[in-house]
C-alpha positions as CSV (number, residue, x, y, z in Angstrom):
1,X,-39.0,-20.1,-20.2
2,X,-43.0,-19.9,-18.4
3,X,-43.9,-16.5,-18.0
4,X,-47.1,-14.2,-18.3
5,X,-47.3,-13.6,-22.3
6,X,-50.0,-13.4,-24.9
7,X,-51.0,-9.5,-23.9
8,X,-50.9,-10.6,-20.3
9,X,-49.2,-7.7,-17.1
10,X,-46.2,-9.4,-16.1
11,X,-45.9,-10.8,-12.5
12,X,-44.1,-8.1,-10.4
13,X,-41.2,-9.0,-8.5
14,X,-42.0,-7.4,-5.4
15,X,-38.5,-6.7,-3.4
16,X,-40.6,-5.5,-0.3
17,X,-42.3,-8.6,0.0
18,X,-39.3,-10.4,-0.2
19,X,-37.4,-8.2,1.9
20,X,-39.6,-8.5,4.9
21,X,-39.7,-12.1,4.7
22,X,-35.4,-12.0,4.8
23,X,-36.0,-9.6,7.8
24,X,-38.1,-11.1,9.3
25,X,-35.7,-14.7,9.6
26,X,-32.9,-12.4,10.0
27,X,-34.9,-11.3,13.5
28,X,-34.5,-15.3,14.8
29,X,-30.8,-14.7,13.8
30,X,-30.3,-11.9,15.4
31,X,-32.0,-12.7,18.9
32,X,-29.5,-15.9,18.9
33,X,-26.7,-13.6,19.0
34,X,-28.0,-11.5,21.8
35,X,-28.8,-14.3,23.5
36,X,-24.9,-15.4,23.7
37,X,-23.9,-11.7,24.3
38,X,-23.0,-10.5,21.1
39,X,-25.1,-7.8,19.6
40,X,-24.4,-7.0,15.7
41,X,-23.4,-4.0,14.5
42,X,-23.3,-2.3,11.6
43,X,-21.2,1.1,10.6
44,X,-22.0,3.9,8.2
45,X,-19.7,6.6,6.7
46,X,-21.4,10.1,5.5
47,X,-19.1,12.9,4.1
48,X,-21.0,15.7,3.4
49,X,-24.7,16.6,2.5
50,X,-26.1,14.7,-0.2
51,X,-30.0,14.4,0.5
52,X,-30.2,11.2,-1.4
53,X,-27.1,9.4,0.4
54,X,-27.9,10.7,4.0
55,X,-31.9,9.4,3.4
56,X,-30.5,6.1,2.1
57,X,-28.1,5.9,5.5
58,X,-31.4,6.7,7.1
59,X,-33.1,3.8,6.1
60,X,-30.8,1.8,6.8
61,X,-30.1,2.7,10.5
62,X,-34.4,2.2,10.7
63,X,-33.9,-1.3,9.0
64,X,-31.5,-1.9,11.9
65,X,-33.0,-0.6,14.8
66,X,-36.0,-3.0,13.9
67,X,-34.3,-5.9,14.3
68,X,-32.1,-5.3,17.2
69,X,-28.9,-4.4,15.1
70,X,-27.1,-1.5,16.5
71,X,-26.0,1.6,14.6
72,X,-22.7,3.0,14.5
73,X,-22.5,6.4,12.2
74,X,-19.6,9.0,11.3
75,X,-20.6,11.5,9.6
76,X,-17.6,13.7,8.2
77,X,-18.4,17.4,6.2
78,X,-18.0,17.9,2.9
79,X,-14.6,19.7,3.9
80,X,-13.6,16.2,5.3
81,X,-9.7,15.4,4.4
82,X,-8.2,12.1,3.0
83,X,-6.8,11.8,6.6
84,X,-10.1,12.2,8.2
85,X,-11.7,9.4,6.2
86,X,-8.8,7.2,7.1
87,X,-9.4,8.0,10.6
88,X,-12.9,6.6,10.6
89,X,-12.0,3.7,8.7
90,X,-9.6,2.6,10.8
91,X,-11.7,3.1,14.2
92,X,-14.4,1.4,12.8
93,X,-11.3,-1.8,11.7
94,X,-10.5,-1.9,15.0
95,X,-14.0,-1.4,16.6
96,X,-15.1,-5.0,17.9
97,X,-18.5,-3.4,18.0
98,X,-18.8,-2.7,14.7
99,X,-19.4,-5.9,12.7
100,X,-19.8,-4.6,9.1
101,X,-19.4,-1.5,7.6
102,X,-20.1,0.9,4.6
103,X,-18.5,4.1,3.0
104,X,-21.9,6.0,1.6
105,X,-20.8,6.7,-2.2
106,X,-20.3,9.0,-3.4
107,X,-17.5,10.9,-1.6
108,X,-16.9,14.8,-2.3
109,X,-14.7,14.8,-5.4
110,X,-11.6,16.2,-3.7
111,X,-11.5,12.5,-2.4
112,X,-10.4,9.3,-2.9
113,X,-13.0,6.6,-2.5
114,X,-11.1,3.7,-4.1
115,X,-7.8,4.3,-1.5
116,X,-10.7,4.7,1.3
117,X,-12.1,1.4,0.5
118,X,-8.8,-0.5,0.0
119,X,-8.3,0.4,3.8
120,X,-11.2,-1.2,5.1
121,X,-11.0,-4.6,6.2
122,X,-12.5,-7.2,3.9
123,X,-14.2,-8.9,6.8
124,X,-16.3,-6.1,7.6
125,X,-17.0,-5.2,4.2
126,X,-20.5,-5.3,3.9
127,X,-20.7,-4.1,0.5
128,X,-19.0,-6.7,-0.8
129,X,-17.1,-4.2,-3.1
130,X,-13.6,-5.1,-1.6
131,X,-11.2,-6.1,-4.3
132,X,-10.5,-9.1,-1.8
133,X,-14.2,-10.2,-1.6
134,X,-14.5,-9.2,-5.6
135,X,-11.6,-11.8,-6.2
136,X,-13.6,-14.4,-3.4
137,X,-16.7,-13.9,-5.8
138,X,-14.7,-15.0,-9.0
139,X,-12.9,-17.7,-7.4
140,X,-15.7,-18.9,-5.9
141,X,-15.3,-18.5,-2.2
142,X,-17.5,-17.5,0.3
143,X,-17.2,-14.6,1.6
144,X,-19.4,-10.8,1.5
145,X,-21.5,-10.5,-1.7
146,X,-22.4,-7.6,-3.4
147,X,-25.7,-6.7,-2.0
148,X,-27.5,-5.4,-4.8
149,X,-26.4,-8.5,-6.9
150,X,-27.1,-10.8,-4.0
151,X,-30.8,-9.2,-3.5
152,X,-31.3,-10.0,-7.4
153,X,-30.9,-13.1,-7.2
154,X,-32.5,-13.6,-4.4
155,X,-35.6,-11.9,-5.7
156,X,-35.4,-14.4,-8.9
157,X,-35.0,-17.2,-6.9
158,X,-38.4,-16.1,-4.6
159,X,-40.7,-16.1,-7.7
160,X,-39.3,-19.5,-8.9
161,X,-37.4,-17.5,-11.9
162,X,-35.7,-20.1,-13.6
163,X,-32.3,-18.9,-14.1
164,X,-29.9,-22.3,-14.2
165,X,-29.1,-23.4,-17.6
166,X,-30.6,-19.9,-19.1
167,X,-29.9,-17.1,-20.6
168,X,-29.3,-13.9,-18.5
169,X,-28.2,-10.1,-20.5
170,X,-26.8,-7.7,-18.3
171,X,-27.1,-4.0,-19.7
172,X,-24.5,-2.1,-17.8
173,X,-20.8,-2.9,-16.2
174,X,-20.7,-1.1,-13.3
175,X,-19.0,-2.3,-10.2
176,X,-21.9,-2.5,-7.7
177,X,-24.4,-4.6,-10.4
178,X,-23.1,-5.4,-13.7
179,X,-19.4,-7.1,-13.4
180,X,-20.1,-8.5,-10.4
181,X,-23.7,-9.8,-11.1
182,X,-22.6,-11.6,-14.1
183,X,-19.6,-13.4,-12.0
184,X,-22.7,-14.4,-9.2
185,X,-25.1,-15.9,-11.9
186,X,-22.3,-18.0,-13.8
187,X,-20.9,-20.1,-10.6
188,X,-21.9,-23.5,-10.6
189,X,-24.5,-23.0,-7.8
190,X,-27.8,-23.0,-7.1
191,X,-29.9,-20.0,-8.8
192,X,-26.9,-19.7,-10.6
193,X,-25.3,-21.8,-13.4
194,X,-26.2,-19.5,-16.2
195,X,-25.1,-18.9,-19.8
196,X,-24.3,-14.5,-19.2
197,X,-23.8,-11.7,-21.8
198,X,-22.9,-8.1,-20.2
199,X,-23.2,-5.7,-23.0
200,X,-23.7,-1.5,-22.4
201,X,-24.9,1.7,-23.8
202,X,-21.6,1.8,-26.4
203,X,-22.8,-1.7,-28.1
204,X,-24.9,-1.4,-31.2
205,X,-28.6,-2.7,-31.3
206,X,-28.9,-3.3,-27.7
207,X,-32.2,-5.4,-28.7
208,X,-30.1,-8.0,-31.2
209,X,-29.0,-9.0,-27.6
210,X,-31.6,-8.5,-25.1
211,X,-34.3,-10.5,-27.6
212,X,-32.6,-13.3,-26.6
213,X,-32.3,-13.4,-23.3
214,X,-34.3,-15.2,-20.7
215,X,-33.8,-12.9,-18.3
216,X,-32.6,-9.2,-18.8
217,X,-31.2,-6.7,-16.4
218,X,-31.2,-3.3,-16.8
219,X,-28.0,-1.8,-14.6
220,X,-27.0,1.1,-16.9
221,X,-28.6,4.0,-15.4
222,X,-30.2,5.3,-18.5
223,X,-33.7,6.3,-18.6
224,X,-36.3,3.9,-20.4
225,X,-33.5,2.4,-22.1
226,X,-35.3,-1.4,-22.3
227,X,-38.4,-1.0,-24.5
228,X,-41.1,-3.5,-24.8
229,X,-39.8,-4.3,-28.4
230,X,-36.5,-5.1,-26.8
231,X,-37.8,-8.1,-24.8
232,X,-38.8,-11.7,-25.7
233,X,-42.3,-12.1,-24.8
234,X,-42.5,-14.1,-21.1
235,X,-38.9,-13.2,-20.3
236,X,-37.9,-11.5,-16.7
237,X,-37.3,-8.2,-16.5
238,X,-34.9,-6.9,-13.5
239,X,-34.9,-2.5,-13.6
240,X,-31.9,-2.5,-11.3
241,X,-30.4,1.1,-12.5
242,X,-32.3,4.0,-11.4
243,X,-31.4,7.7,-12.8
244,X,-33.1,11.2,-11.4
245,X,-35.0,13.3,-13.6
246,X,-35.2,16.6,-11.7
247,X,-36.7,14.8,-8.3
248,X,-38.4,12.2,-10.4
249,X,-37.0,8.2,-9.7
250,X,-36.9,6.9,-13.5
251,X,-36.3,3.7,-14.5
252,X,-33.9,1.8,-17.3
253,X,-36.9,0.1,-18.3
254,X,-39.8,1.2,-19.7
255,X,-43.3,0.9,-18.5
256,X,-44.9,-0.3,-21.8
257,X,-42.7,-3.5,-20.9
258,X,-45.0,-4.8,-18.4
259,X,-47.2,-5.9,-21.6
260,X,-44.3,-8.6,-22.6
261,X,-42.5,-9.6,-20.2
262,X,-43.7,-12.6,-18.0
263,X,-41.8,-11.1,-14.8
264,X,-41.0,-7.4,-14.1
265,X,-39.7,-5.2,-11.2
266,X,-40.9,-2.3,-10.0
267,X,-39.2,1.2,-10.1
268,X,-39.8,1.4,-6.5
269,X,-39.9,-1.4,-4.0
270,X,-38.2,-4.3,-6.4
271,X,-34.3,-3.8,-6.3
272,X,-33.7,-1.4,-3.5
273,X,-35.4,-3.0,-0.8
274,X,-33.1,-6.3,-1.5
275,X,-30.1,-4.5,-1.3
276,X,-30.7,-3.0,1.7
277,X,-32.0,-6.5,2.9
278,X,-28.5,-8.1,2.0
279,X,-26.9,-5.2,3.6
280,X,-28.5,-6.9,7.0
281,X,-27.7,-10.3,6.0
282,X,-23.5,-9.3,5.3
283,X,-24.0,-8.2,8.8
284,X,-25.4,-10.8,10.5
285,X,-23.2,-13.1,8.7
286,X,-20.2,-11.2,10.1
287,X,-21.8,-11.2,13.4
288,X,-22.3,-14.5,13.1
289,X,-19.0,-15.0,12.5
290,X,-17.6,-13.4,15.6
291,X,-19.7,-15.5,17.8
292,X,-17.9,-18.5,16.3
């Protein structure tokens, strides 16, 4: 494994860099499809006020209207019923417009957001968090990916990680990042093909595990969780999971880590702006598919 070591600040994985480049050949894609009369679209479900979910929605209706994708929003109060959800769900199904769509998490507690997403189609999934395009991850077949996943590898792959062959630790099993994750990086595929441990907050000495990993991520949502001592020196370090404290964005991994580790992504601007980049791609890909 070739890394930054010997005392030196690890390379940052920057996701905005990346990101833009994705956009910015997802804008050729795009045009295509206008070109032949099809416009992608992409659908967003809000219930209720959270500031941190409606911001996020924001940002992702901006990402759109820059490269000619069109928005298509519901947003439902907090007092929204099961029924109402439903509703949406189904307009948006049956919506040719609409090319991919998400259900903001989380949902009021009152309701259901597992029966919700069982009723979306799996074809305009475009979180990829469909049992159906779950299963089409572990079997193998193409379909949505998970976009948080998809934009970490992606982001490896960019900075000419090497990841086939090596040995990745996943620290979290969550359904958006850990489970999924570790089914991405072991298919026999490019940027893939790796030997992957998932271990979690309940496992005893985290660092007898994450020592020996090539590459670590850091999905658990627990503040400063990876420490420097807890990384083999030149190893990549992904700080996917993200935690408030108060208004403060804190990361999983330490900032002392930057002093080992031979790769390391930001707290803000490595993970998040890939998974709002592969948000795009799901939809173009399912525009994409329409026009065929």
């Amino acid at each position: 494994m070739t890394g930054r070591v010997n005392g030196m600040t690890a390379q940052v994985l920057d996701g905005e860099l990346v990101a833009t480049g994705i956009k910015e050949r997802l804008a050729g894609r795009v045009q295509a499809l206008i070109a032949k009369g099809i416009t992608p679209g992409l659908g967003t479900v809000l219930v209720g006020d959270d500031g941190p979910s409606a911001n996020y929605v924001s940002m992702k209706h901006k990402d759109c209207e820059a490269l000619g994708i069109t928005s298509h929003h519901a947003h439902l109060p907090a007092s929204a019923t099961q029924d109402d959800v439903l509703e949406v769900v189904a307009r948006f199904n049956n919506d040719a417009a609409v090319d991919a769509y998400l259900m903001q998490y989380p949902f009021p507690k009152h309701l259901d957001f597992e029966a919700a997403l069982l009723a979306v189609d799996p074809a305009k999934d475009v979180d990829g968090l469909h049992p159906v395009n779950l299963g089409h991850l572990v079997q193998g077949v193409d379909g949505p990916l998970p976009c948080t996943p998809a934009g970490i590898q992606a982001l490896l792959a960019h900075f000419e990680v090497p990841i086939e062959g090596r040995h990745i630790v996943i620290v979290g099993r969550g359904l958006t990042i850990g489970r999924p994750l570790a089914n991405l990086f072991t298919l026999k595929r490019p940027n893939a093909n790796a030997a992957v441990t998932v271990v979690h907050t309940g496992v005893a000495d985290l660092g007898a595990y994450t020592r020996q990993a090539d590459i670590i991520v850091a999905a658990a949502g627990s503040p400063g969780l990876i420490t420097a001592e807890m990384v083999k020196p030149g190893a990549a370090v992904v700080a996917a999971g993200v935690s408030f404290e108060g208004k403060k964005l804190v990361s999983d991994v330490a900032d002392e880590v930057a002093e080992v580790a031979g790769w390391l992504s930001p707290r803000i601007g490595g993970v998040g702006p890939m998974t709002r980049a592969m948000l795009l791609v799901n939809t173009v890909e399912a525009a994409e598919r329409r026009a065929s």
